[in-house]
LUMZAMAR-587058 format. One record per atom (N, C-alpha, C): atom name; y, z negated, x negated. Coordinates in steps of 0.001 Angstrom, whole numbers. Layout:
+------+---------+---------+---------+
| site |       y |       z |       x |
+------+---------+---------+---------+
|   CA |       Y |       Z |       X |
...
+------+---------+---------+---------+
end
This chain:
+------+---------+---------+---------+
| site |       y |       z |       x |
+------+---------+---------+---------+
|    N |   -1166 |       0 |    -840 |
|   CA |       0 |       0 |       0 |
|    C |    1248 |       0 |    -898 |
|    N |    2328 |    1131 |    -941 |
|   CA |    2875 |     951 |   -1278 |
|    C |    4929 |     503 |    -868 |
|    N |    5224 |     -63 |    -716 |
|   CA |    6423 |    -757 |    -926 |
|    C |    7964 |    -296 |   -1143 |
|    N |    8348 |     218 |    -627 |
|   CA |    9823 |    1774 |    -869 |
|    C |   10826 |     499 |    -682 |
|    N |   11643 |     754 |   -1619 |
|   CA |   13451 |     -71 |   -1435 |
|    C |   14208 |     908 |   -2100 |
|    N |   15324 |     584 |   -1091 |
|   CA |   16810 |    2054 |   -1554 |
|    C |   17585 |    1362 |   -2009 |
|    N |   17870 |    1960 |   -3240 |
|   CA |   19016 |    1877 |   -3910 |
|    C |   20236 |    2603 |   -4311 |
|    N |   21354 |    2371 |   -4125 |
|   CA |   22252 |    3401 |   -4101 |
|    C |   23036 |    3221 |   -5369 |
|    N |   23202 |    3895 |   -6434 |
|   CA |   23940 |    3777 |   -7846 |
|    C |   25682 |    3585 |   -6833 |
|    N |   26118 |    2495 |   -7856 |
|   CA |   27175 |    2333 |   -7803 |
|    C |   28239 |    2214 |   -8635 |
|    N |   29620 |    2369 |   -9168 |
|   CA |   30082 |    2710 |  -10727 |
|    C |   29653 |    1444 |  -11687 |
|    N |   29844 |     517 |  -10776 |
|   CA |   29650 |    -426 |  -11233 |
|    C |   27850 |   -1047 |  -12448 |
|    N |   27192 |     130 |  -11781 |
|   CA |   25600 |      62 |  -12309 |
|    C |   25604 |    1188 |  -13747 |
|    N |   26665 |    1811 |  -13391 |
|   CA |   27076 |    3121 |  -14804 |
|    C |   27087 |    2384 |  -15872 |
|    N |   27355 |    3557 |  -17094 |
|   CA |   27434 |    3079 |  -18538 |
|    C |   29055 |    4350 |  -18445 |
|    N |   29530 |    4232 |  -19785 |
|   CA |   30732 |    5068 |  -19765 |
|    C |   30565 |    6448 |  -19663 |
|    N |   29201 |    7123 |  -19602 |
|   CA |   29346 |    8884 |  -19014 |
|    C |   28599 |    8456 |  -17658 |
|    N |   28282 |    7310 |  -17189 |
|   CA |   28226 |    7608 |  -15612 |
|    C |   26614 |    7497 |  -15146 |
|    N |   25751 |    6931 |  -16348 |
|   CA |   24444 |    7129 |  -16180 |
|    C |   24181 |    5504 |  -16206 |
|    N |   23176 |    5808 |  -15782 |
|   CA |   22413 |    4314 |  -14936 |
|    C |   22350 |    3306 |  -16373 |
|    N |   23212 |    2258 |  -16748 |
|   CA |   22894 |    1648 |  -17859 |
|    C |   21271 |     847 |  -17924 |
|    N |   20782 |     883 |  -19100 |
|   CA |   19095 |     789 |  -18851 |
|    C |   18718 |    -299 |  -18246 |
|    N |   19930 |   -1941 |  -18378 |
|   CA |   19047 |   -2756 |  -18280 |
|    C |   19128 |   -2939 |  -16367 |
|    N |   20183 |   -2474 |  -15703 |
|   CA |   20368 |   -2102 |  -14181 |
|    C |   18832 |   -1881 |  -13475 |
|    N |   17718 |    -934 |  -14276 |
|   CA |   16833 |    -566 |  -14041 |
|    C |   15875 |   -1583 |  -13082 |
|    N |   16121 |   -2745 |  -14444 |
|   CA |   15183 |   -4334 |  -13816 |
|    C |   15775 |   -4587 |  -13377 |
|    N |   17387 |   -5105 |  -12567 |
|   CA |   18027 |   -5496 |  -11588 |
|    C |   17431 |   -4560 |  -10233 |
|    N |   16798 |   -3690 |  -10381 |
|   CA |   16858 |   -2399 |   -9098 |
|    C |   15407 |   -3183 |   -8344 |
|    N |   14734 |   -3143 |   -9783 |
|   CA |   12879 |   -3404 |   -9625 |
|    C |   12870 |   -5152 |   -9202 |
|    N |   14003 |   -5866 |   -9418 |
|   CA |   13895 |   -7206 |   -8992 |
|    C |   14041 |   -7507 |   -8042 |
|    N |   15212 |   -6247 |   -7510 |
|   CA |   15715 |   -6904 |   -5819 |
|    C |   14666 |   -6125 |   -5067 |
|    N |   13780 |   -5073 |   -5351 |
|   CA |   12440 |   -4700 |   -4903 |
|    C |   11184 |   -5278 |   -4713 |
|    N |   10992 |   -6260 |   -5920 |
|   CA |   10121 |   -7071 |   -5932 |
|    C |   10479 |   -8653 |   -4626 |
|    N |   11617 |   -8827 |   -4616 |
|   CA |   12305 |  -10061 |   -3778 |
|    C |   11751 |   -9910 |   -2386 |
|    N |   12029 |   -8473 |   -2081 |
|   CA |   11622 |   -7893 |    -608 |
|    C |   10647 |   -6978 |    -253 |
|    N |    9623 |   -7437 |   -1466 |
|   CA |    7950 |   -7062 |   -1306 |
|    C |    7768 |   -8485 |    -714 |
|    N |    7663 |   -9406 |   -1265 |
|   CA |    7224 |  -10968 |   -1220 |
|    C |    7796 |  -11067 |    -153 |
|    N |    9236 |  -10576 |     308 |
|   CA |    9899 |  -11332 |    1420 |
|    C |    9359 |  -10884 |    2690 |
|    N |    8399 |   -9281 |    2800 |
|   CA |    7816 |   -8279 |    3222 |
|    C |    6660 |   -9042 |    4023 |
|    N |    5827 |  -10320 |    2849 |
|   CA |    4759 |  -10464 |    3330 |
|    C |    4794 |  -11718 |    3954 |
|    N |    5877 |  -12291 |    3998 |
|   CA |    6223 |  -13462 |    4818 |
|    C |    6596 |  -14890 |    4418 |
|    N |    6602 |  -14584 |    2777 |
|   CA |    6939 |  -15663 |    1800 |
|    C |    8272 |  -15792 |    2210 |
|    N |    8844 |  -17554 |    1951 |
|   CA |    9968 |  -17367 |    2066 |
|    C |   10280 |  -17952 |     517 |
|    N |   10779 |  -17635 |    -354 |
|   CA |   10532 |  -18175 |   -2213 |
|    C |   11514 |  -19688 |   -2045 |
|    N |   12373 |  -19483 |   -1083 |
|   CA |   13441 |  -21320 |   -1501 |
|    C |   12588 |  -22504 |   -1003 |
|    N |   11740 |  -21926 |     -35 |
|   CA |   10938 |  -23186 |     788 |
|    C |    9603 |  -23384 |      43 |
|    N |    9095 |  -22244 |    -438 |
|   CA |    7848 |  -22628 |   -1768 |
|    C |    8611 |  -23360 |   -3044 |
|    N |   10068 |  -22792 |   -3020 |
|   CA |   10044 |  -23517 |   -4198 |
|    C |   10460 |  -25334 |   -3532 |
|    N |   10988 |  -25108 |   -2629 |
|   CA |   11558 |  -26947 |   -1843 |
|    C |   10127 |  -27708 |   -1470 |
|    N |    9303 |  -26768 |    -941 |
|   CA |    8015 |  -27448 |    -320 |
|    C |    6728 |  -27324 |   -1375 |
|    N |    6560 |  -26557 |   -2202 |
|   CA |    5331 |  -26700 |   -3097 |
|    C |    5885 |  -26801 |   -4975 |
|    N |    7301 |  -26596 |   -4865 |
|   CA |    7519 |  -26760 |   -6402 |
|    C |    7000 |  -25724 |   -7161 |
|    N |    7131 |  -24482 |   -6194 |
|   CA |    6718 |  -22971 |   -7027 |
|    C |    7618 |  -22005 |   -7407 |
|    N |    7549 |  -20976 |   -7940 |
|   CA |    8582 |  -20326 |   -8293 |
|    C |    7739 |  -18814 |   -9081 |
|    N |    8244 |  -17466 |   -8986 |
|   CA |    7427 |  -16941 |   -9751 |
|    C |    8136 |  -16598 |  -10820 |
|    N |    7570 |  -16304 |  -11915 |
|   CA |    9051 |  -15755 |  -13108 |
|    C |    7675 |  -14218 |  -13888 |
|    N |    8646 |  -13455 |  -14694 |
|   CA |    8266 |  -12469 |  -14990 |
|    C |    7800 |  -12929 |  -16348 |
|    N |    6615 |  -12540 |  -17003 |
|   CA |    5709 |  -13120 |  -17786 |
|    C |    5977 |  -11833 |  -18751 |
|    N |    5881 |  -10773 |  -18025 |
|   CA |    5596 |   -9321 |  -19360 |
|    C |    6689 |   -8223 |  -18359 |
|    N |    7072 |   -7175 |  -19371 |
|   CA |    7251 |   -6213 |  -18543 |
|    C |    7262 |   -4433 |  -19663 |
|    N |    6578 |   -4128 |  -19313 |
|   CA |    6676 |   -2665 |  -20128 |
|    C |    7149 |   -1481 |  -19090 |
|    N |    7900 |   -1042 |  -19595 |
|   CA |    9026 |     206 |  -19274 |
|    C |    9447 |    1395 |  -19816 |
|    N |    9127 |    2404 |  -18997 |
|   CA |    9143 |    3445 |  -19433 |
|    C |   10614 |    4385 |  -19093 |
|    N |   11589 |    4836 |  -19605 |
|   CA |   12899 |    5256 |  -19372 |
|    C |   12637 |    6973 |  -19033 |
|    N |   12366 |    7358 |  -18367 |
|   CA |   12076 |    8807 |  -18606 |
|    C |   13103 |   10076 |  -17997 |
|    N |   14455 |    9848 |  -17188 |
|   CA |   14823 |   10502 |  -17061 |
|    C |   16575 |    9551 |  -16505 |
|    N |   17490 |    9891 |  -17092 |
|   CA |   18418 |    9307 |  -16362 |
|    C |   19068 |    9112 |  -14567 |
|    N |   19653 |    8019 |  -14395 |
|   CA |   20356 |    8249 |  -12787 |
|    C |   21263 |    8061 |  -13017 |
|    N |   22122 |    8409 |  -12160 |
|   CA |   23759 |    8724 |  -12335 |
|    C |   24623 |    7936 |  -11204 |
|    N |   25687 |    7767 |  -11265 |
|   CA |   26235 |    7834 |  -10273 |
|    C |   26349 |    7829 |   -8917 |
|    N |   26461 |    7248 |   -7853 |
|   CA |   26388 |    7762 |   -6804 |
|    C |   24952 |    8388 |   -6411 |
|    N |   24361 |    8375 |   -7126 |
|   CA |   22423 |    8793 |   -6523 |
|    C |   22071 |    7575 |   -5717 |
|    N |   21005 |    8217 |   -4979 |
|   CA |   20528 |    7556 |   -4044 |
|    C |   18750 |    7304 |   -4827 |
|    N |   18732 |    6659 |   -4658 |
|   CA |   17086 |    5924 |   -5367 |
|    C |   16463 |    5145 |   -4564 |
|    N |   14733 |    5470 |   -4991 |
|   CA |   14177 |    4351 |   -4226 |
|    C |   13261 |    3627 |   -5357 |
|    N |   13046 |    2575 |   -4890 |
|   CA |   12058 |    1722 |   -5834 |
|    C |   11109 |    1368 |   -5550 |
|    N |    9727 |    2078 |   -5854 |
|   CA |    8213 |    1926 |   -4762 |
|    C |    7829 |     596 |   -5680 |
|    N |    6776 |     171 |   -5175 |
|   CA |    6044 |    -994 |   -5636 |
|    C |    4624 |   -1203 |   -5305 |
|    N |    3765 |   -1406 |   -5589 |
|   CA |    2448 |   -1019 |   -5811 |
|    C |    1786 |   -2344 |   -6253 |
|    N |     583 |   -3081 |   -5723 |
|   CA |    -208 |   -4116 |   -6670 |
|    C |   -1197 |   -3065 |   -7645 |
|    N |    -893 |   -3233 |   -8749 |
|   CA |   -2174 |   -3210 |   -9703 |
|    C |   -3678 |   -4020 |   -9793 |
|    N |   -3114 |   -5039 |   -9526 |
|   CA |   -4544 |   -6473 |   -9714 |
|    C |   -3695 |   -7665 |   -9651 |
|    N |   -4893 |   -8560 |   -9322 |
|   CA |   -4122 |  -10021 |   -9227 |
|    C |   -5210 |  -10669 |   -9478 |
|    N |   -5389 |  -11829 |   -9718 |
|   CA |   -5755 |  -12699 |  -10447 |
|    C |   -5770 |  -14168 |   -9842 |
|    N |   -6358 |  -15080 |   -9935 |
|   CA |   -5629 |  -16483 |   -9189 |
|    C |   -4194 |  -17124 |   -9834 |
|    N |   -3831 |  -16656 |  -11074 |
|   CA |   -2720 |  -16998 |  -11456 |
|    C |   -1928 |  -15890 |  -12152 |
|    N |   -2176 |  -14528 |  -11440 |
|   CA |   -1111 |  -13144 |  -12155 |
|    C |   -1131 |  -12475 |  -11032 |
|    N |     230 |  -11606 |  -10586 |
|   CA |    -204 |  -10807 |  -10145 |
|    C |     297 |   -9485 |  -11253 |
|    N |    -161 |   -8255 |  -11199 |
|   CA |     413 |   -7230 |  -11685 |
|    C |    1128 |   -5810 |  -11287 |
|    N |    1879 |   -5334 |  -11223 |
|   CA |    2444 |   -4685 |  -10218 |
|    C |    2765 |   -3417 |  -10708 |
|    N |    3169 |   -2394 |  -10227 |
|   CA |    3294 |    -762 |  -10718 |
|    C |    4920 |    -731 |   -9997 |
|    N |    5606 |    -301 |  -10600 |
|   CA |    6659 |     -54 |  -10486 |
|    C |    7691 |     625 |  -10637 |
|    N |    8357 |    1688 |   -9489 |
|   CA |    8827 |    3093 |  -10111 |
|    C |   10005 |    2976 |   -9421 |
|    N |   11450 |    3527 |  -10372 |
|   CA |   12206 |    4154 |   -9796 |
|    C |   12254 |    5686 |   -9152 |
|    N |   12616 |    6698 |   -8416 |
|   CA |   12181 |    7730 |   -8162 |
|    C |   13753 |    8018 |   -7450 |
|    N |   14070 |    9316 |   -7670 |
|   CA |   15182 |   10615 |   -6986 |
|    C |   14746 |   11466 |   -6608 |
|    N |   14520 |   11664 |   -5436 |
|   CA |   14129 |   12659 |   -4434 |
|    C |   12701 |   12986 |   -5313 |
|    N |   12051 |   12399 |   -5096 |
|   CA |   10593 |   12260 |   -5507 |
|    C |   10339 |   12178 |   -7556 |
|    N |   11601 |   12628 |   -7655 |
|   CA |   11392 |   12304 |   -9245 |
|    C |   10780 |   11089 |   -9569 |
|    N |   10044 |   10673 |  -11064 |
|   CA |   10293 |    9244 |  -11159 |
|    C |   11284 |    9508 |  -12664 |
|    N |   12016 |    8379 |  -12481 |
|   CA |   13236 |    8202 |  -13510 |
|    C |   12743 |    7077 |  -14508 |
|    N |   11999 |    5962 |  -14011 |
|   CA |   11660 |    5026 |  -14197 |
|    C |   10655 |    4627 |  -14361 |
|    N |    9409 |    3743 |  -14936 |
|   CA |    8230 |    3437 |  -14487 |
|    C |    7641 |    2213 |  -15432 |
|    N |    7315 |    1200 |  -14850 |
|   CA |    7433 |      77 |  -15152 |
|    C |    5559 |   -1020 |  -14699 |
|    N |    5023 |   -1714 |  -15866 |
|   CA |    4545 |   -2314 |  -15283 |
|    C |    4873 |   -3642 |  -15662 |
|    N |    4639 |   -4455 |  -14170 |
|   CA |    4947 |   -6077 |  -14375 |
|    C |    4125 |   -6949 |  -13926 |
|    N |    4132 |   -7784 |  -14822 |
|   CA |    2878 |   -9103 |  -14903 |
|    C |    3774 |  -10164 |  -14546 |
|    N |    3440 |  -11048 |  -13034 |
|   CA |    4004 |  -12122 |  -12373 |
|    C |    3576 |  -13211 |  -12999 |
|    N |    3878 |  -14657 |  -12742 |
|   CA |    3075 |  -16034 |  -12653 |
|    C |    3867 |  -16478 |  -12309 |
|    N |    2787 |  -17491 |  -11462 |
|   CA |    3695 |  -18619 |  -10594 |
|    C |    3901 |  -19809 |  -11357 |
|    N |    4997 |  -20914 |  -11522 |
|   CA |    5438 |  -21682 |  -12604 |
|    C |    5866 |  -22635 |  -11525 |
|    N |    5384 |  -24147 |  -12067 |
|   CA |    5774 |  -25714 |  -11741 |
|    C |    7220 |  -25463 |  -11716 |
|    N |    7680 |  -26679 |  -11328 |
|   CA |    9261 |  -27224 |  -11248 |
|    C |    9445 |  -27499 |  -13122 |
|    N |    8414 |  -27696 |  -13806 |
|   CA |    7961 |  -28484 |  -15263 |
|    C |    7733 |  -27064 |  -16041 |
|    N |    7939 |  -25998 |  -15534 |
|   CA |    7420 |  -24778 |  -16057 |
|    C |    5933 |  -24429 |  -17004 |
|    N |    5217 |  -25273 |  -15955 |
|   CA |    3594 |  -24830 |  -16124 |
|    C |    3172 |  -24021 |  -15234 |
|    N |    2270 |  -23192 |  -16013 |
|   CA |    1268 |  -22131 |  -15034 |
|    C |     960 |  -22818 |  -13785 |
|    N |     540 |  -21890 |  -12619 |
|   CA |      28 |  -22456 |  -11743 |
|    C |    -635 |  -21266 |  -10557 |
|    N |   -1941 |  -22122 |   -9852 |
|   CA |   -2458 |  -21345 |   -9346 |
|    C |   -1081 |  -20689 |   -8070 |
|    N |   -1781 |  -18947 |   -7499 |
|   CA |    -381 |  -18485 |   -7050 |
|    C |    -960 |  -18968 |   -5711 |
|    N |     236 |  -19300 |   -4651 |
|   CA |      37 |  -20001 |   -3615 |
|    C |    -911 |  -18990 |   -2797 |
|    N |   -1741 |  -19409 |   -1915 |
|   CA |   -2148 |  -19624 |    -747 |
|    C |   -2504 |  -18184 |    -119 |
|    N |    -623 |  -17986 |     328 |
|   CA |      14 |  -16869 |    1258 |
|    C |    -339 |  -15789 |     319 |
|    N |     244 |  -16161 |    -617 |
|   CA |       5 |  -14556 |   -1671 |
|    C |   -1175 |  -14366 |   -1456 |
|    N |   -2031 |  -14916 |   -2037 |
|   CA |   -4017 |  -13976 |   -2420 |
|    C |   -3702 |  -13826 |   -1476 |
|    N |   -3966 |  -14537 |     147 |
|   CA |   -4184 |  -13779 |    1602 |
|    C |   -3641 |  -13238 |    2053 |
|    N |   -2285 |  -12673 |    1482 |
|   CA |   -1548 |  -11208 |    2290 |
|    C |   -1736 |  -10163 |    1200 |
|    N |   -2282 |  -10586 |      17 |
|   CA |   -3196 |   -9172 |    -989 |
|    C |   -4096 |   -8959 |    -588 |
|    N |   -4850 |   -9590 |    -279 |
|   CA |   -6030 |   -9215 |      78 |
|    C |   -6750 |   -8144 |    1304 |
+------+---------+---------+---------+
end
């Protein structure tokens, strides 16, 4: 199943000729990832108020393969790779009108209030599954 979020370049996401500055890329794939999870019914302030969870990004490899500009319109698919009781891993693409510009994989974990590993809650495995 995969996961579509729009993004619209704004000047503000530019570099000085107008192209998508690189690190914008993971700002695009984060607020994508926020509203995959938010998708499956997690709410992240009340896991983190009610179970002391939190997920943080463990790895991320990235591939830059074509610039975005300006004013483009983008989407950001999202994809599970595998998961694990304490990872999930995720496929992750920017794309322009079916291009991909972008392509990214990311390794999750869920982390204590104490920032220890921890098994991933509950909701997650059973809305992957």
């Amino acid at each position: 199943m995969t996961h579509t979020f729009p993004v619209h370049v704004y000047y503000e996401d530019t570099d000085l000729a107008g192209i998508v500055y690189y690190a914008n890329y993971l700002k695009f794939i984060e607020r994508a990832r926020t509203e995959w999870v938010r998708g499956m019914g997690v709410d992240q302030v009340a896991l983190k108020a009610e179970e002391g969870l939190v997920f943080a990004v463990r790895r991320v490899e990235a591939d830059y393969l074509s610039p975005a500009r300006f004013d483009d319109d983008l989407s950001v698919e999202t994809e599970l790779e595998a998961m694990t009781g304490a990872r999930i891993v995720l496929n992750q693409r920017v794309t322009r009108a079916g291009e991909v510009l972008f392509d990214a994989k990311v390794t999750l974990v869920a982390l204590t209030e104490t920032g220890q590993p921890a098994r991933l809650p509950a909701i997650i495995r059973r809305n992957l599954h």
